[in-house]
C-alpha positions as CSV (number, residue, x, y, z in Angstrom):
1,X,42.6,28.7,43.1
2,X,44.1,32.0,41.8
3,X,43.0,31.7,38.6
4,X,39.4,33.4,37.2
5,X,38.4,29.7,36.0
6,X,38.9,27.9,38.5
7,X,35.3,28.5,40.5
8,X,33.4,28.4,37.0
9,X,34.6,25.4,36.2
10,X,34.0,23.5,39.4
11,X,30.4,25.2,39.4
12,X,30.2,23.6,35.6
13,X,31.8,20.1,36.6
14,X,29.4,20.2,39.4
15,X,25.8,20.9,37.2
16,X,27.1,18.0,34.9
17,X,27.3,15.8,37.5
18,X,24.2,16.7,38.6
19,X,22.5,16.2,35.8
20,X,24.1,12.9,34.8
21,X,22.6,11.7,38.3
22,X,19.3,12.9,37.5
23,X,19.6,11.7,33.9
24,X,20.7,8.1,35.7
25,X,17.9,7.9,38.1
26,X,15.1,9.1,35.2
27,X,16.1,6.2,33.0
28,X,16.5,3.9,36.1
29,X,12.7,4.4,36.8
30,X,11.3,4.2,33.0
31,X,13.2,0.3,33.0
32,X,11.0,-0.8,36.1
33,X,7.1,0.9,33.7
34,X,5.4,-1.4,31.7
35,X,3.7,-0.1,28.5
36,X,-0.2,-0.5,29.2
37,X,-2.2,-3.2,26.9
38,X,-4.9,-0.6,25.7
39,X,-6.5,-2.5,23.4
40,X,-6.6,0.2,20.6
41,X,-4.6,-1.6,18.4
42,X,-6.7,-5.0,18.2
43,X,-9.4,-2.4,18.0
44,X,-7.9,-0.5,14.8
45,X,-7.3,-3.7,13.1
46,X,-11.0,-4.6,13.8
47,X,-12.2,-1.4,12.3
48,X,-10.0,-1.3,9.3
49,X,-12.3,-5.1,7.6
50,X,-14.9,-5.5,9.7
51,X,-16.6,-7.7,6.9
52,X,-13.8,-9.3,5.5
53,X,-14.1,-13.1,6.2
54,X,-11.8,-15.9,7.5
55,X,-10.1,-17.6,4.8
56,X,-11.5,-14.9,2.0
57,X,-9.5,-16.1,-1.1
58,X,-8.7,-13.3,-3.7
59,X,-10.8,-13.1,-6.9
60,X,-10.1,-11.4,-10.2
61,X,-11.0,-7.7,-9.9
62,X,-12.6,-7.4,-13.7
63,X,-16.1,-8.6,-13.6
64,X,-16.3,-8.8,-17.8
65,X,-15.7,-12.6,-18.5
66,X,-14.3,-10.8,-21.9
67,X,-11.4,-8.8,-19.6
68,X,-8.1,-11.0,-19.8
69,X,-4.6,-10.2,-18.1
70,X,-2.7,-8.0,-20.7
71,X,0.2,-7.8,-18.9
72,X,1.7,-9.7,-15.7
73,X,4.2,-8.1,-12.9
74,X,7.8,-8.3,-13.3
75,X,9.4,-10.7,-11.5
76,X,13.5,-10.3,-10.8
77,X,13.9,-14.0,-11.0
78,X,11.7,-14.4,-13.9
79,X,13.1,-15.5,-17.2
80,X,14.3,-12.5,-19.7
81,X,11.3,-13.1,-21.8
82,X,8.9,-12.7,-19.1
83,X,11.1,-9.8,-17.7
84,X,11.3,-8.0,-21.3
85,X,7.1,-8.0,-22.0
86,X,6.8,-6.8,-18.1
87,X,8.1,-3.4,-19.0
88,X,6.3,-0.3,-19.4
89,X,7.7,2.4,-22.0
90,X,7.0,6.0,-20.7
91,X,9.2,9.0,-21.2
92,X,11.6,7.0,-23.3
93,X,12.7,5.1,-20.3
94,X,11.8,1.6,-19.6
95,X,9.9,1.5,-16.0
96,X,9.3,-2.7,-14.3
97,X,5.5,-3.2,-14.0
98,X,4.3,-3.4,-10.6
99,X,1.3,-5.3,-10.9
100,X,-1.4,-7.2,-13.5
101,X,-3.2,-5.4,-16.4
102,X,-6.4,-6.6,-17.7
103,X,-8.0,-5.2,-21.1
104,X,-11.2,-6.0,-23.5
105,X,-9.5,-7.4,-27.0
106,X,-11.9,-4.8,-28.6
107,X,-10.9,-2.4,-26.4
108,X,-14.4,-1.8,-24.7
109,X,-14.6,-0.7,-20.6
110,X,-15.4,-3.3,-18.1
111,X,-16.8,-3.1,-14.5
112,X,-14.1,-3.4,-11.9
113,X,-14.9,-5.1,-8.3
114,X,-13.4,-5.6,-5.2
115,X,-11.3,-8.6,-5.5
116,X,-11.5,-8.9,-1.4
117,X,-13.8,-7.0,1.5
118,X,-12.3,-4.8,2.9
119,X,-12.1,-0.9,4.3
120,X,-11.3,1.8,1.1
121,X,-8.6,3.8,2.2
122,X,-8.1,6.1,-0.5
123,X,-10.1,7.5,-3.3
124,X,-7.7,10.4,-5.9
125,X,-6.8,11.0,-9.3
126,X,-3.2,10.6,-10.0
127,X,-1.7,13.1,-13.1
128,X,-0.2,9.8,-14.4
129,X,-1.8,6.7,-13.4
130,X,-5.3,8.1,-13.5
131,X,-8.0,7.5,-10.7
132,X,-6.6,5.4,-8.5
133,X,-8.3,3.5,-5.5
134,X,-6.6,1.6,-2.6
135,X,-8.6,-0.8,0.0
136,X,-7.3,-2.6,2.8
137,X,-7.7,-5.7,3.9
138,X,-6.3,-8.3,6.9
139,X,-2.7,-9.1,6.9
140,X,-1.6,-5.2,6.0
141,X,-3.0,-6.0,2.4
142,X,-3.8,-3.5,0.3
143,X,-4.8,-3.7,-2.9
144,X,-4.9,-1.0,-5.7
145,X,-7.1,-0.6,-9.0
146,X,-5.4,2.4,-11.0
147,X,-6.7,3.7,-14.5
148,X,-10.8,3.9,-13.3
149,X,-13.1,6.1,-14.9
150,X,-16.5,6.3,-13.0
151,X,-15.4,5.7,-9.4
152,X,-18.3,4.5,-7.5
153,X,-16.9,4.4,-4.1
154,X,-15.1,7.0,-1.8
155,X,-12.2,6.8,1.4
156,X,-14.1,5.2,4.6
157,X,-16.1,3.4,2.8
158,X,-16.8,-0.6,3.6
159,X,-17.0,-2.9,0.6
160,X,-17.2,-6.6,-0.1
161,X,-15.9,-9.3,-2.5
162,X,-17.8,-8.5,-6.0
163,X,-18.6,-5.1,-5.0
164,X,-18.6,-2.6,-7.9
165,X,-15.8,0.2,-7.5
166,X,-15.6,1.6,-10.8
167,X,-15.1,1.1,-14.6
168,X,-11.7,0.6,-16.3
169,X,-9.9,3.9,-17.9
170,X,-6.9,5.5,-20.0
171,X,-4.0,6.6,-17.9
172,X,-0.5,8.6,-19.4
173,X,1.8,6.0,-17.9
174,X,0.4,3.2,-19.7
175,X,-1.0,5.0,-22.9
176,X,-0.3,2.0,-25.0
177,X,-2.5,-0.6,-22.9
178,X,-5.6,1.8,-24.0
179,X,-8.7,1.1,-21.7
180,X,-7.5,-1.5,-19.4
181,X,-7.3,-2.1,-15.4
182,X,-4.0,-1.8,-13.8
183,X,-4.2,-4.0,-10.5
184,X,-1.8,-4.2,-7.3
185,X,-1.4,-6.0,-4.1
186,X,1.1,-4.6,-1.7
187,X,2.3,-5.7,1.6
188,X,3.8,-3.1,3.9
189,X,4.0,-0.3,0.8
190,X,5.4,-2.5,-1.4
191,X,3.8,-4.0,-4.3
192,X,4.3,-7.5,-4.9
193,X,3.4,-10.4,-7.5
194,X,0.0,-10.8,-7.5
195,X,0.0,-13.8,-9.2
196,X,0.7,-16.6,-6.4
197,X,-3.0,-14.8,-4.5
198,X,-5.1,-15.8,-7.4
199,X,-4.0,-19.5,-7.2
200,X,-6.4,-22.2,-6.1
């Protein structure tokens, strides 16, 4: 008890113990609370496609008959053929294509449309993919149309299966496709294969 540390430390040993009780009984109390329903998230989900129907099937986005797939998604598992023409060449590096391009054979713009209803949640013009617009649909869907020229919607806006949302562009990433439509779905941010959505 002579020494000048004694009393600090038995002040110090005391405040932690103090605290670890408090600590104790805080946590103690938060097990015993239930998290309220509020309904807000049924409610966002109701808001995000409010016209999108039940069983909705995905249609092509390219409403030009003449507008065939260019070039399909690459596919890990795929074969090496299918791999190799699923590769874009940019910047001398060889990027995996993330989704379905459809172009004219003469080169020519076609209309692009909303291959589902649902809520458009962005609306920009990328340096590299060129304008670029994403709408969301039920099951976090989303699906994205990339290389537009004459956008015809904006972000909030509702839209159905069929509606007009632009025209098909140029983009830098995919100089070589010319005019053309560079289509996505993704699922939770990432894109996936399109392909098995278009299936009967």
């Amino acid at each position: 008890m002579a020494k000048k540390w004694f009393f600090p430390a038995v002040y110090l040993a005391a405040a932690a113990l103090i605290l670890s009780l408090v600590w104790w009984y805080q946590n103690a109390q938060d097990m015993g609370v239930t998290k309220p329903n509020t309904g807000l998230e049924e409610l966002r989900q109701e808001e995000t496609v409010p016209t999108e129907k039940a069983g909705e099937k995905m249609k092509s986005p390219v409403a030009d008959s003449k507008a065939n797939r260019i070039m399909g998604y690459y596919e890990e598992t795929g074969s090496e053929k299918s791999k190799e023409a699923s590769l874009v060449k940019y910047a001398n590096t060889f990027w995996p294509h993330s989704g379905l391009d459809f172009a004219r054979k003469d080169g020519k713009p076609f209309g692009v449309i909303a291959a589902m209803s649902g809520k458009v949640l962005r609306v920009e013009e990328n340096p590299l993919t060129g304008h670029q617009v994403e709408i969301q649909h039920k099951d976090g869907l989303v699906t994205v149309y990339q290389s537009l020229a004459d956008v015809k919607v904006k972000a909030g806006d509702t839209v159905k299966q069929g509606d007009k949302i632009g025209q098909s562009g140029r983009n830098k990433f995919e100089k070589e496709a010319g005019n053309h439509l560079h289509f996505e779905i993704r699922k939770d941010g990432e894109a996936i294969n399109p392909e098995p959505y278009f299936k009967d």
